[in-house]
Predicted model as a PDB file, atoms N, CA, C, CB and O in Angstrom, pLDDT in the B-factor column:
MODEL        1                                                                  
ATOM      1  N   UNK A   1      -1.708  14.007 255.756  1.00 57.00           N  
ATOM      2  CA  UNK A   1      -0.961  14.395 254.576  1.00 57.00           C  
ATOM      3  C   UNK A   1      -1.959  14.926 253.541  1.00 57.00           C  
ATOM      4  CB  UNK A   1      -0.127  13.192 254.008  1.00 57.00           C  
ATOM      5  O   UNK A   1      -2.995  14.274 253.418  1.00 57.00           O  
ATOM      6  N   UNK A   2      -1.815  15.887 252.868  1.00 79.00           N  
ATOM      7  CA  UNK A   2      -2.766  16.494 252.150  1.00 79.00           C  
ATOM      8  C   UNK A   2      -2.352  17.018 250.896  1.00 79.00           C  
ATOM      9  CB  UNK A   2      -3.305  17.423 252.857  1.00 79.00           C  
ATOM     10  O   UNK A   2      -2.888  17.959 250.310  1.00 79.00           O  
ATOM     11  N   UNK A   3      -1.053  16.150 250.391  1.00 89.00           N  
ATOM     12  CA  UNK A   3      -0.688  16.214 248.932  1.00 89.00           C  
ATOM     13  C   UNK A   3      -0.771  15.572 248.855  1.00 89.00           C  
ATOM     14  CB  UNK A   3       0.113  16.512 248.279  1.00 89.00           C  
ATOM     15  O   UNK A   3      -0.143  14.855 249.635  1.00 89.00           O  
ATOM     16  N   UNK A   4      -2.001  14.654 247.406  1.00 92.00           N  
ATOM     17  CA  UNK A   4      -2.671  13.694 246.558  1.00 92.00           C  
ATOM     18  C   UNK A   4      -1.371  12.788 246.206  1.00 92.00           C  
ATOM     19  CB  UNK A   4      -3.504  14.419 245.185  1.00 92.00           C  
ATOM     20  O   UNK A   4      -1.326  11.564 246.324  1.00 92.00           O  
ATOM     21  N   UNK A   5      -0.410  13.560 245.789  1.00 91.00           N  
ATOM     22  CA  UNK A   5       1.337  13.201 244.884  1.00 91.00           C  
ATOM     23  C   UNK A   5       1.835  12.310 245.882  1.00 91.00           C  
ATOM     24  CB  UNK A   5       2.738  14.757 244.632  1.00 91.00           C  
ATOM     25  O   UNK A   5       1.974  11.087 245.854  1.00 91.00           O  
ATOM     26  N   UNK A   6       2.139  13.370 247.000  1.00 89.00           N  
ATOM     27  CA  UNK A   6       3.296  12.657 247.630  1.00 89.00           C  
ATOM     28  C   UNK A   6       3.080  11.383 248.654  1.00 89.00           C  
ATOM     29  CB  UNK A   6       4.028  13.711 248.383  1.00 89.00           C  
ATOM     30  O   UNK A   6       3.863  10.568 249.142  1.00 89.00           O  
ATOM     31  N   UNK A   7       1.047  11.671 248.798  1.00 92.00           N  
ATOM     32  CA  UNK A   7       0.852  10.639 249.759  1.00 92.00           C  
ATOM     33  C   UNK A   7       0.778   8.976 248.311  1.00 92.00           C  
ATOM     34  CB  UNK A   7      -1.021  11.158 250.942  1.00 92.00           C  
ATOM     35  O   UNK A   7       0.553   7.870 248.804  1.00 92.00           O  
ATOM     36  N   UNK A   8       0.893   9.022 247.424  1.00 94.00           N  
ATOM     37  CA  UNK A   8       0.738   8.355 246.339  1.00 94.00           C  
ATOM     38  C   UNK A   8       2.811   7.965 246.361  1.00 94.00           C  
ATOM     39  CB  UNK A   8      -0.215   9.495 244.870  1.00 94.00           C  
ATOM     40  O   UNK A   8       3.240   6.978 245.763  1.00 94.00           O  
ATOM     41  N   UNK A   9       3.183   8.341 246.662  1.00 93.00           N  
ATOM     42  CA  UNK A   9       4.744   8.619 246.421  1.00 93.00           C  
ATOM     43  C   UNK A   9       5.068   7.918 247.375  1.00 93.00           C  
ATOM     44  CB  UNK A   9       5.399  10.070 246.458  1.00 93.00           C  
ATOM     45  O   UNK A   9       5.906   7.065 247.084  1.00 93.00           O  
ATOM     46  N   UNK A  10       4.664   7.937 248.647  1.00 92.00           N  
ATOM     47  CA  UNK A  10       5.084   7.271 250.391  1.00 92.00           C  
ATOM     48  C   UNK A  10       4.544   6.022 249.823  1.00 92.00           C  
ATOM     49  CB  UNK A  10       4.125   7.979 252.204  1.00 92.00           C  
ATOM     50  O   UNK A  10       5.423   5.164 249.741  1.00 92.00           O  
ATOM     51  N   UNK A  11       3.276   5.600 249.365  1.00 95.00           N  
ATOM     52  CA  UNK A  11       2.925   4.128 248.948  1.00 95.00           C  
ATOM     53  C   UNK A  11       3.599   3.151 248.407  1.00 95.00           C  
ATOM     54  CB  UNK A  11       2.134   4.095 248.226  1.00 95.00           C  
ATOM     55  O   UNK A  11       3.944   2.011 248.717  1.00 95.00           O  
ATOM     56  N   UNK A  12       3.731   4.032 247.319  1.00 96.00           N  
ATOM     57  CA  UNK A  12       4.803   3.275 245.938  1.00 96.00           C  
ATOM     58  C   UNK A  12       5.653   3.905 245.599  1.00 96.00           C  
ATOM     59  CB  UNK A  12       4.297   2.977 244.568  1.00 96.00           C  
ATOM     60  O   UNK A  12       5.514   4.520 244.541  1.00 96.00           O  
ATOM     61  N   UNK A  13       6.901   4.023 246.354  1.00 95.00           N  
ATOM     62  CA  UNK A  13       7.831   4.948 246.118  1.00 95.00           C  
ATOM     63  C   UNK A  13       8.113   5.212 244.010  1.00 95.00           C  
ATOM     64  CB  UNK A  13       9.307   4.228 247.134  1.00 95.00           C  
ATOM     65  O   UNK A  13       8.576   6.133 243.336  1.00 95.00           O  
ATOM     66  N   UNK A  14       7.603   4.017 243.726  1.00 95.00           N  
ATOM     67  CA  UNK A  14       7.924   4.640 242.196  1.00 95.00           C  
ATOM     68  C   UNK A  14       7.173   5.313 241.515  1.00 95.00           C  
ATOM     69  CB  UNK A  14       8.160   3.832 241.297  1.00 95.00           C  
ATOM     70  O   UNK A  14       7.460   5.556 240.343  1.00 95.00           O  
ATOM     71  N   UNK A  15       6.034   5.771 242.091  1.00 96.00           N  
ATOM     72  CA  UNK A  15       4.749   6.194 242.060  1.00 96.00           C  
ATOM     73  C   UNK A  15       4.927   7.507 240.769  1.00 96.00           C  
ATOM     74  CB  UNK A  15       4.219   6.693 243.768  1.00 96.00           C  
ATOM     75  O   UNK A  15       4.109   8.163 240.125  1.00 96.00           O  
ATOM     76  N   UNK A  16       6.367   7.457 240.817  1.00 95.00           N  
ATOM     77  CA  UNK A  16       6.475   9.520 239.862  1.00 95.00           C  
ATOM     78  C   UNK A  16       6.756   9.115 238.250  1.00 95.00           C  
ATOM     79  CB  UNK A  16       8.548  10.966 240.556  1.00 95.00           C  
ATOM     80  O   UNK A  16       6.724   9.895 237.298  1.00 95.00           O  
ATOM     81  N   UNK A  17       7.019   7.785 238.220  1.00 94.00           N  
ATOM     82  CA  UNK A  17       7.648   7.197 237.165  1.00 94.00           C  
ATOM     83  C   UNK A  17       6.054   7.031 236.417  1.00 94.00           C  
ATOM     84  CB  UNK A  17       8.714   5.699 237.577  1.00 94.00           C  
ATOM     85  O   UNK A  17       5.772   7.148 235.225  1.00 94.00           O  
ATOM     86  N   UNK A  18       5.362   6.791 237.315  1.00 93.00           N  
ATOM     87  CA  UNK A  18       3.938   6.602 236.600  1.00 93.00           C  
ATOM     88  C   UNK A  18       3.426   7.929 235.916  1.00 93.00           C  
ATOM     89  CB  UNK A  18       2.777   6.132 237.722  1.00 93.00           C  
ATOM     90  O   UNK A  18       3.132   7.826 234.725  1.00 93.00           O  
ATOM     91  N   UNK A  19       3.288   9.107 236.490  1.00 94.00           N  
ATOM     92  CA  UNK A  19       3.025   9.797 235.999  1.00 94.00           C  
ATOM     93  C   UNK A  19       3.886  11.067 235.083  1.00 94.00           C  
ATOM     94  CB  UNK A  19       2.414   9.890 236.756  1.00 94.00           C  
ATOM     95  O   UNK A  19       3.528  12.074 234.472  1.00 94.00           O  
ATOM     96  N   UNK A  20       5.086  10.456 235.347  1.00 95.00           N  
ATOM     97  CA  UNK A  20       6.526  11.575 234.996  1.00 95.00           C  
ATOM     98  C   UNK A  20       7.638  11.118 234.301  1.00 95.00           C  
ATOM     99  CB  UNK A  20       7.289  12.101 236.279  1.00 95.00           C  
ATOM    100  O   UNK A  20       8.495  10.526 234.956  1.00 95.00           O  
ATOM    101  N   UNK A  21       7.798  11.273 233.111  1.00 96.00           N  
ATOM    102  CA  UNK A  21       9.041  10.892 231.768  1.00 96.00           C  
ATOM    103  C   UNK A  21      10.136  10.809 232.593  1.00 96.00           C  
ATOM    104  CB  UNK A  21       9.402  12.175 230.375  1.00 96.00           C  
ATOM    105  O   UNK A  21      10.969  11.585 232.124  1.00 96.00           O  
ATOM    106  N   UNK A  22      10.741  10.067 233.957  1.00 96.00           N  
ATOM    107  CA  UNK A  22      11.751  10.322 234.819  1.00 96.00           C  
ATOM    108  C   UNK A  22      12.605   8.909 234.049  1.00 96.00           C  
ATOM    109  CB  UNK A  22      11.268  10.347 236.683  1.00 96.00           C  
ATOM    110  O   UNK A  22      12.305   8.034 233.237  1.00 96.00           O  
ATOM    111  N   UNK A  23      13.685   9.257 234.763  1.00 95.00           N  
ATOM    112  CA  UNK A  23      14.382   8.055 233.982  1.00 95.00           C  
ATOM    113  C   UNK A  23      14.665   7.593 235.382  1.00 95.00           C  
ATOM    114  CB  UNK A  23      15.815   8.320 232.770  1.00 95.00           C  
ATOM    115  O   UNK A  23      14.947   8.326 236.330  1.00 95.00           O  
ATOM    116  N   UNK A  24      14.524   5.926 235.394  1.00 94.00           N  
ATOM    117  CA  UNK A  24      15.379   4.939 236.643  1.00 94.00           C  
ATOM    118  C   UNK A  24      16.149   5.821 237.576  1.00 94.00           C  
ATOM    119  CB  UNK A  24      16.628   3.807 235.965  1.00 94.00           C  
ATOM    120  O   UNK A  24      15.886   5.914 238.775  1.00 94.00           O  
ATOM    121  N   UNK A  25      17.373   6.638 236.803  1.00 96.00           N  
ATOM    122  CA  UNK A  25      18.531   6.842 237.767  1.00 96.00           C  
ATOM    123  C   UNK A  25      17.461   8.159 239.073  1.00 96.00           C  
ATOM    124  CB  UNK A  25      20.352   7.729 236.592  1.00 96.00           C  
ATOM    125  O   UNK A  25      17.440   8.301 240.296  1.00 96.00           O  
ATOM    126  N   UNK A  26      16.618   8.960 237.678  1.00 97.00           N  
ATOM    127  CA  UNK A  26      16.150  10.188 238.722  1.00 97.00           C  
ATOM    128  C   UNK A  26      15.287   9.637 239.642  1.00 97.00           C  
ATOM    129  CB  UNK A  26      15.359  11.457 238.050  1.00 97.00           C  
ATOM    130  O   UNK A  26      15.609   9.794 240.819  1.00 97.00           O  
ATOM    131  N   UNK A  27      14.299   9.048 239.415  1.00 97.00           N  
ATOM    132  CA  UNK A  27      13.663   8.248 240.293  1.00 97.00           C  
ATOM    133  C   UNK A  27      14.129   7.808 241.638  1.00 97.00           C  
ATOM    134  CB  UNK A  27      13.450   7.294 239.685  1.00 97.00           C  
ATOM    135  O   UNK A  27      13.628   8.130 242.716  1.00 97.00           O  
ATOM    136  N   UNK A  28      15.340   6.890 241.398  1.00 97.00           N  
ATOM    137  CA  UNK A  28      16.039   6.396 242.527  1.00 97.00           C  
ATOM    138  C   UNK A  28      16.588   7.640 243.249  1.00 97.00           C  
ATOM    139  CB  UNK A  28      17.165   5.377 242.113  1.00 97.00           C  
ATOM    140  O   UNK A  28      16.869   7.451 244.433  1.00 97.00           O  
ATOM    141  N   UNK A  29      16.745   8.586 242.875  1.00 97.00           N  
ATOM    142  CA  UNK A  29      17.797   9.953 243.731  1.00 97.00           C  
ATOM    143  C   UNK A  29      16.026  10.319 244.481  1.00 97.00           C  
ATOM    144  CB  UNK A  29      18.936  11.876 242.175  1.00 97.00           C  
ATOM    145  O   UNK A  29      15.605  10.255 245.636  1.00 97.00           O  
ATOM    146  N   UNK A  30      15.523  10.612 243.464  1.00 96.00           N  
ATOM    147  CA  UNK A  30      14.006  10.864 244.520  1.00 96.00           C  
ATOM    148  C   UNK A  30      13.757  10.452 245.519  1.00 96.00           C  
ATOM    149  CB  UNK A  30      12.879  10.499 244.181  1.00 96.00           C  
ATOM    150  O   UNK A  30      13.603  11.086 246.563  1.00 96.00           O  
ATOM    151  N   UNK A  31      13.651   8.893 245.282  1.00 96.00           N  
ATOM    152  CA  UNK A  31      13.313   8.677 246.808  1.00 96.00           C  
ATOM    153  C   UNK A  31      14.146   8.515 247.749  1.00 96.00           C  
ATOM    154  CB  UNK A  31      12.645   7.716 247.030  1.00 96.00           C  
ATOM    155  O   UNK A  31      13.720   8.078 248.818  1.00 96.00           O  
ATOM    156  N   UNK A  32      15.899   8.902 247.561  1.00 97.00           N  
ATOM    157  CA  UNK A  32      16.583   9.265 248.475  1.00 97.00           C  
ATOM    158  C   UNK A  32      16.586  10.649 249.049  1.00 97.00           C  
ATOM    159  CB  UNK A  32      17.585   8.948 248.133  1.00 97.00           C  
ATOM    160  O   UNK A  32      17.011  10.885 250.180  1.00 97.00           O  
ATOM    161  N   UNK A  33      16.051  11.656 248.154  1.00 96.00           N  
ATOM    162  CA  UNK A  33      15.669  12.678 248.511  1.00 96.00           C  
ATOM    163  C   UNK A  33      14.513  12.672 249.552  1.00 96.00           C  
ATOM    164  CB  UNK A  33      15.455  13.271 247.460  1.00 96.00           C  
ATOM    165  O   UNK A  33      14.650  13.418 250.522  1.00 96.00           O  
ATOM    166  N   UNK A  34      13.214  11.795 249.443  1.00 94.00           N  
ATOM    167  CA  UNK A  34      12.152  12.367 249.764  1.00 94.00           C  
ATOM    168  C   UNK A  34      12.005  11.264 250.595  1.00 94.00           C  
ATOM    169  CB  UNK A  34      11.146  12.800 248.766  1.00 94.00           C  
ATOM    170  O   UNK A  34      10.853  10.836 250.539  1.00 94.00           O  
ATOM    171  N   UNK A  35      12.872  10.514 251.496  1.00 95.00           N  
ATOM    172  CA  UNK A  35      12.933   9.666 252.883  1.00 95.00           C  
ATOM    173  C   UNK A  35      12.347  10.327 253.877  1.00 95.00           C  
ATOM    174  CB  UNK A  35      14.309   9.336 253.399  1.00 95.00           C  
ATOM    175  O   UNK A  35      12.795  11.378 254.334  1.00 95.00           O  
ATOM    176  N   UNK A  36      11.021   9.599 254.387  1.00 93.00           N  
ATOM    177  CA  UNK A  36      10.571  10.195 255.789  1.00 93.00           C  
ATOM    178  C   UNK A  36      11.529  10.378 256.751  1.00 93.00           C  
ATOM    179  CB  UNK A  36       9.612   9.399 256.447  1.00 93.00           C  
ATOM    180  O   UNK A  36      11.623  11.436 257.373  1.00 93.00           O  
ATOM    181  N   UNK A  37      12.524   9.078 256.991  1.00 96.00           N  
ATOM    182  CA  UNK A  37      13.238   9.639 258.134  1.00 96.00           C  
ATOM    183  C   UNK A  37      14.528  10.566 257.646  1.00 96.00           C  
ATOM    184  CB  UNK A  37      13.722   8.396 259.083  1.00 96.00           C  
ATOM    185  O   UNK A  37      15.360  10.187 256.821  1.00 96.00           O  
ATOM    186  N   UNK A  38      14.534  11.821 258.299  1.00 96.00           N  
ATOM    187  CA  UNK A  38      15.957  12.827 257.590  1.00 96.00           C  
ATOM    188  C   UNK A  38      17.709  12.317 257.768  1.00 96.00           C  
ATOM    189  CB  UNK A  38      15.926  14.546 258.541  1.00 96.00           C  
ATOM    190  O   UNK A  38      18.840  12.691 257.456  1.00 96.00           O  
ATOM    191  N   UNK A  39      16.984  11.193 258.505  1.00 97.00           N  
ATOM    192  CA  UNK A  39      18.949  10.439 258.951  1.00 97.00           C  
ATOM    193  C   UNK A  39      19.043  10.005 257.736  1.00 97.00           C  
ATOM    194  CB  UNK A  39      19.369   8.830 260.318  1.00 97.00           C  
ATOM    195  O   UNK A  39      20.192  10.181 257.328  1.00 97.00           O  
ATOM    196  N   UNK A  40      18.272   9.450 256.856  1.00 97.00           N  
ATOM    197  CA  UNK A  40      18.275   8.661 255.700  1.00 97.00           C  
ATOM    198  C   UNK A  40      18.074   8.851 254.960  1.00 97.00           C  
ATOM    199  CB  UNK A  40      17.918   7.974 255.535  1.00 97.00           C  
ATOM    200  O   UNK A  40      17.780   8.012 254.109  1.00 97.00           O  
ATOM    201  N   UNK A  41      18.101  10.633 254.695  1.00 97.00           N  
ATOM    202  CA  UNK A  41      17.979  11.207 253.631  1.00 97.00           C  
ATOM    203  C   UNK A  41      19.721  11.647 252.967  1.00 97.00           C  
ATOM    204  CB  UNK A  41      16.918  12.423 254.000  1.00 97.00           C  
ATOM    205  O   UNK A  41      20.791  11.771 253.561  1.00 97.00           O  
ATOM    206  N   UNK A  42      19.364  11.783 251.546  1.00 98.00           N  
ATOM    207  CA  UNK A  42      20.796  12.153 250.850  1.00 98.00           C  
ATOM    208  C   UNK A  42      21.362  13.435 251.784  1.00 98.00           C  
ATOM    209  CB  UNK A  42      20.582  12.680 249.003  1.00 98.00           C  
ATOM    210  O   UNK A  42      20.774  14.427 252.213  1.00 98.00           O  
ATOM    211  N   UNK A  43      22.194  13.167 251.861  1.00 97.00           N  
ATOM    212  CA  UNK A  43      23.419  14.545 252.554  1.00 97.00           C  
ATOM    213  C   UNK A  43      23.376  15.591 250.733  1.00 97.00           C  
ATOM    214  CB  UNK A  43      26.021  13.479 253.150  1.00 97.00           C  
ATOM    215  O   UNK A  43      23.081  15.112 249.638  1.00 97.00           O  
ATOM    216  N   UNK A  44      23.799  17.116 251.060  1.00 97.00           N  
ATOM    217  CA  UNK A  44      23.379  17.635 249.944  1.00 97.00           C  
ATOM    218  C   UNK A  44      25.009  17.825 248.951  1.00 97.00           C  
ATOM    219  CB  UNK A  44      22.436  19.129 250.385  1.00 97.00           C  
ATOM    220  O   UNK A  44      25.099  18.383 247.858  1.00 97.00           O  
ATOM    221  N   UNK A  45      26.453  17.001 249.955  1.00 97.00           N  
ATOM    222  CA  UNK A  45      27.223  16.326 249.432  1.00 97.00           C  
ATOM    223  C   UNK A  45      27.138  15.588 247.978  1.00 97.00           C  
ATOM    224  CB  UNK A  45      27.359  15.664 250.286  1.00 97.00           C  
ATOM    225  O   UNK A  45      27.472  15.831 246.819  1.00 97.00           O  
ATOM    226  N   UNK A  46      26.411  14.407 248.812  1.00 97.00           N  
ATOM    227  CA  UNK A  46      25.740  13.174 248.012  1.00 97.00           C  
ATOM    228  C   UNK A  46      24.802  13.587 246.699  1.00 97.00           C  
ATOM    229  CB  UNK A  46      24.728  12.326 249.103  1.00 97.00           C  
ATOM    230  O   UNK A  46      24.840  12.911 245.671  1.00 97.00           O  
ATOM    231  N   UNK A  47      24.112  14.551 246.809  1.00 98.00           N  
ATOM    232  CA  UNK A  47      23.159  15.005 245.898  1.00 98.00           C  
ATOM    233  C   UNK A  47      23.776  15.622 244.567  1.00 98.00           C  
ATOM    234  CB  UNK A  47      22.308  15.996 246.607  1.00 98.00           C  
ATOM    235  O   UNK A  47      23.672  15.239 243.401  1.00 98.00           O  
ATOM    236  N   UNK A  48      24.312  16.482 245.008  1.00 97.00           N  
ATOM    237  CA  UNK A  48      25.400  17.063 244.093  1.00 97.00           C  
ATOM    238  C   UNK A  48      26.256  16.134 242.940  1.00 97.00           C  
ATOM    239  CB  UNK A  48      26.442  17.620 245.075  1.00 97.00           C  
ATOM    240  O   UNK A  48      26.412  16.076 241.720  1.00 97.00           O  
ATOM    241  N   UNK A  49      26.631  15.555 244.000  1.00 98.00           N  
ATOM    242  CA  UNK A  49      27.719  14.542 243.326  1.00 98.00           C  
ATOM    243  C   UNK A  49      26.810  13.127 242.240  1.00 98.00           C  
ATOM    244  CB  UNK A  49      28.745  13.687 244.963  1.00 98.00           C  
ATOM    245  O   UNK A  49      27.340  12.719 241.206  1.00 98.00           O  
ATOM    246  N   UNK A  50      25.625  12.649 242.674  1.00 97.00           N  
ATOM    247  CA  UNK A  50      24.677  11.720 242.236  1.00 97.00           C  
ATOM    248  C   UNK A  50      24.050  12.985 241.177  1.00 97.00           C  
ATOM    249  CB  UNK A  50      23.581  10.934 243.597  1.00 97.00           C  
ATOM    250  O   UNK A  50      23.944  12.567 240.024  1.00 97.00           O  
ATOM    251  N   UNK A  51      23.699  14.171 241.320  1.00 97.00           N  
ATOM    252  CA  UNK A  51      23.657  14.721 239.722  1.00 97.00           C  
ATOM    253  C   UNK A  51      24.247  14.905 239.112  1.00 97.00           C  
ATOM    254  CB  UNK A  51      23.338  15.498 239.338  1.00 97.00           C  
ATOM    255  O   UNK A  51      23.722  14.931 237.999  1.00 97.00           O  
ATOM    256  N   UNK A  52      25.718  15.192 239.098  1.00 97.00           N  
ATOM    257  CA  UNK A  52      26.855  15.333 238.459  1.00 97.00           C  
ATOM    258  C   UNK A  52      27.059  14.168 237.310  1.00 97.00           C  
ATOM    259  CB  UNK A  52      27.919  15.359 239.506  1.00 97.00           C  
ATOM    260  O   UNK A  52      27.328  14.348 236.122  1.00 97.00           O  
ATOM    261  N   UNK A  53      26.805  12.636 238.163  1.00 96.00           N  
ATOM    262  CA  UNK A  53      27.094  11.736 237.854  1.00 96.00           C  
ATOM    263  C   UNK A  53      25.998  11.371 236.970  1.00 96.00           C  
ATOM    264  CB  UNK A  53      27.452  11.077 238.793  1.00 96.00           C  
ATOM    265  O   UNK A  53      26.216  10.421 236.218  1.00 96.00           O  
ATOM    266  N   UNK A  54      24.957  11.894 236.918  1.00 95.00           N  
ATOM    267  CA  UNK A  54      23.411  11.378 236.192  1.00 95.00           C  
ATOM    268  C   UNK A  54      23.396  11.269 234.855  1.00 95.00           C  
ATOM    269  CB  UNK A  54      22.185  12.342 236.408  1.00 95.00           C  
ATOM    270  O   UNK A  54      23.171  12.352 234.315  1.00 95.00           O  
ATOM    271  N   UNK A  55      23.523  10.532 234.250  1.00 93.00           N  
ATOM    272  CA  UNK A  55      23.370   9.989 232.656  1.00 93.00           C  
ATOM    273  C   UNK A  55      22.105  11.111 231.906  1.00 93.00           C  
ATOM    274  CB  UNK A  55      22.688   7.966 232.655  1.00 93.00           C  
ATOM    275  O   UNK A  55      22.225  12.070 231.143  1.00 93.00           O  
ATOM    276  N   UNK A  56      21.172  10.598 232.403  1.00 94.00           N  
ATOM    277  CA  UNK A  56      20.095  11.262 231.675  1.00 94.00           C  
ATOM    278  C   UNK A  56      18.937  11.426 232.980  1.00 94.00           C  
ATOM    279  CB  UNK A  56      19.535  10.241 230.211  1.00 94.00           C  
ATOM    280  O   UNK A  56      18.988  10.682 233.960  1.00 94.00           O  
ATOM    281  N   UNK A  57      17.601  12.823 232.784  1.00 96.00           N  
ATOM    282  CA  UNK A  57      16.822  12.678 233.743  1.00 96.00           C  
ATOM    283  C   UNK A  57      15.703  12.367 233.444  1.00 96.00           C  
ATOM    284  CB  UNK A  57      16.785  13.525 234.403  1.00 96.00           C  
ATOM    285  O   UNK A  57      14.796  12.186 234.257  1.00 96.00           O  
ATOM    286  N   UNK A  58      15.595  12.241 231.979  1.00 95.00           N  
ATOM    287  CA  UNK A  58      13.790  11.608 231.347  1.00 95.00           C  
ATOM    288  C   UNK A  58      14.271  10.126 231.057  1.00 95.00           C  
ATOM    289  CB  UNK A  58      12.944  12.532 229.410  1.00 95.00           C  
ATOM    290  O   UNK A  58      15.405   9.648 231.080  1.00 95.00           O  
ATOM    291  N   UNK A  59      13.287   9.670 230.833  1.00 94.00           N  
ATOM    292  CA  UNK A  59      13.453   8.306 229.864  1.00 94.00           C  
ATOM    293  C   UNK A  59      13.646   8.427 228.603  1.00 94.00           C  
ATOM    294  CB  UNK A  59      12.371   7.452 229.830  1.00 94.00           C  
ATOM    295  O   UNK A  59      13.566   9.383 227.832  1.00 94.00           O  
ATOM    296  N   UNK A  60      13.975   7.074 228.454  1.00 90.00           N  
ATOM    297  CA  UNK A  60      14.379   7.205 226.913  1.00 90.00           C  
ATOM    298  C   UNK A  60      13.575   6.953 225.818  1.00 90.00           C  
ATOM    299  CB  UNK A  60      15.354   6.436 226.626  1.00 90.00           C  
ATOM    300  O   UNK A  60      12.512   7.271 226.352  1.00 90.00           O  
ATOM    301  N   UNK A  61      13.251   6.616 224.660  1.00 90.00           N  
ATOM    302  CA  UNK A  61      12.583   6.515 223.773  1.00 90.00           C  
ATOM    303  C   UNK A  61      12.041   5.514 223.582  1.00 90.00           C  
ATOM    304  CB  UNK A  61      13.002   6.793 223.014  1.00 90.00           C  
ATOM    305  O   UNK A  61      11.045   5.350 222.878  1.00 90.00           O  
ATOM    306  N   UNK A  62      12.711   4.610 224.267  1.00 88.00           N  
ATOM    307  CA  UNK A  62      12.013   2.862 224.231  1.00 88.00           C  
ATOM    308  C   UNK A  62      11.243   3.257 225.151  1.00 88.00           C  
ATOM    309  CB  UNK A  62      12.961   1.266 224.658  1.00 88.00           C  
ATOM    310  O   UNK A  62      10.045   3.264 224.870  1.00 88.00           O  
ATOM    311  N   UNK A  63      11.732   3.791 226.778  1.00 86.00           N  
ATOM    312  CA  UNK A  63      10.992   3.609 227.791  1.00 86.00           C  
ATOM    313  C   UNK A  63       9.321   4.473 227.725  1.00 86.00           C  
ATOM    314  CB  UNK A  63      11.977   4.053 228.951  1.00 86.00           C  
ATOM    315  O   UNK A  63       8.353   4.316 228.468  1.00 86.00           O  
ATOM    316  N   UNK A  64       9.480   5.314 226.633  1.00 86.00           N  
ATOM    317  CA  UNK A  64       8.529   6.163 227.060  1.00 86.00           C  
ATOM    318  C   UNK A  64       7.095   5.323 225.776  1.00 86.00           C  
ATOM    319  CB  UNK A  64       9.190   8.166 226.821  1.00 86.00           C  
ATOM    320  O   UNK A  64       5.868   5.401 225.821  1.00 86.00           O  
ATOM    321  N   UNK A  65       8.064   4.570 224.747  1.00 87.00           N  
ATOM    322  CA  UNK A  65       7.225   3.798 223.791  1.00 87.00           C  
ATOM    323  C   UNK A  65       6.251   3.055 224.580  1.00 87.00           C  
ATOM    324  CB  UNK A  65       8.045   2.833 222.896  1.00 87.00           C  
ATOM    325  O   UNK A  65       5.046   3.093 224.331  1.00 87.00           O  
ATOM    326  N   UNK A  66       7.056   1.997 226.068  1.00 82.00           N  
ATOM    327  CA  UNK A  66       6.860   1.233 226.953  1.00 82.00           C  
ATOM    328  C   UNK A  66       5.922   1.725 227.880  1.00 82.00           C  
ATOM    329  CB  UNK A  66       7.921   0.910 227.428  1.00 82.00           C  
ATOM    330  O   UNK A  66       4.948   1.028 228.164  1.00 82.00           O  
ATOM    331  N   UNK A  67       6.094   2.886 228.413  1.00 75.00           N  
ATOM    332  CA  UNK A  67       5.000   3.821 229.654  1.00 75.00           C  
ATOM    333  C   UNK A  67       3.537   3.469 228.978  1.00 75.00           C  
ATOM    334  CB  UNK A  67       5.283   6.031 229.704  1.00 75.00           C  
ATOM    335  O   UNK A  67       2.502   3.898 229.487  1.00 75.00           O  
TER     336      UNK A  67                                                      
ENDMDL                                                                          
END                                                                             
């Protein structure tokens, strides 16, 4: 694997939150997005519909006080 990111990302799947204003909900769609195995990846159904539904995609103002 020879992206620094994503092999950092396979470790600690929350790994983006560390370096990226993401909020909880985007985070969690990430690593349904970015599942090694593709059976267990989001259908692009599911994706759609889980952004539709997405509150917010940064953190919020506490959280980023908190980072």
């Amino acid at each position: 694997m020879k992206d620094e990111t994503f092999r950092a990302f396979v470790q600690n799947p929350d790994f983006l939150r560390t370096i990226l204003p993401i909020s909880v909900e985007l985070n969690d769609l990430l690593k349904r997005i970015f599942k090694l195995d593709p059976e267990e990846r989001i259908s692009l159904t599911q994706l759609l519909s889980a952004i539709a539904e997405m509150e917010t995609f940064t953190m919020s103002e506490n959280e980023l006080r908190l980072a």
